[in-house]
Structure formats: structure tokens, C-alpha cells
Phi, psi and omega in degrees: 000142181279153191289332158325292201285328185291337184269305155298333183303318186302282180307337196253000143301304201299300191281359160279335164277348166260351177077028218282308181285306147339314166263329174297319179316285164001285182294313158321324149276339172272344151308308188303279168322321151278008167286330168312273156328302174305320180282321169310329167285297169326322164289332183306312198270334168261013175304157177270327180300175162255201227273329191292330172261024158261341165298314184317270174320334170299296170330300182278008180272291234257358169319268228302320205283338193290309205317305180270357157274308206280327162307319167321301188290327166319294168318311173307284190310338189285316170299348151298345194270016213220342205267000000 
């Protein structure tokens, strides 16, 4: 075999048994979120809106990031259950 391809095949062994993409995904939506957050607090403390329409706006940036952490984690647990 040639050794090139046996030294990739070996890396794309090593990270599929380790789940290397799966938890940087992971991580990366709970980053994506407490970035979310953070910032949603800040606008939260200068908004020009009153409390409803900031909630409002909070509301719709950060649906989408929960929406896509719990699938993330969904994805995470479920792949672990298979392994």
C-alpha cells in the first residue's frame, strides 16, 4: 500500500474513532451561543426598544442558535449511543 494513503487512511481512522468532529461541532454550537447570549445582553442593556421589543429581537437571534445547539447535542448523544 502506498504509504501516503495508509498514513491518511490512519488519520481519518484515528478521528472517526475519536469523534473529533462531533465534539468540535458540539463545541462550537455552545460557543455560538454563549456568544449569543453575550451579545444579546449587551444590546439588551443599550436597546432604544422597550422591554417587549427587545425581547422580541432577542428572541428571534437566539431561536435559531438553541435550535441548532439541540440538534447538535441531539447528534452528539445519539452518536454515542451507536458506538
Amino acid at each position: 500500500m502506498n504509504p501516503i494513503a495508509y498514513a491518511l487512511a490512519t488519520f481519518q481512522d484515528w478521528i472517526d474513532n475519536r469523534a473529533v468532529i462531533r465534539r468540535i461541532v458540539l463545541l462550537f454550537t455552545l460557543y455560538m451561543t454563549y456568544y449569543g447570549v453575550a451579545t444579546a445582553w449587551k444590546f439588551a442593556s443599550a436597546s432604544p426598544f422597550d422591554g417587549i421589543g427587545t425581547a422580541a429581537v432577542i428572541a428571534a437571534v437566539l431561536a435559531p442558535i438553541a435550535a441548532l445547539q439541540g440538534f447538535a447535542f441531539q447528534n452528539y448523544t445519539g452518536s454515542r449511543k451507536v458506538e
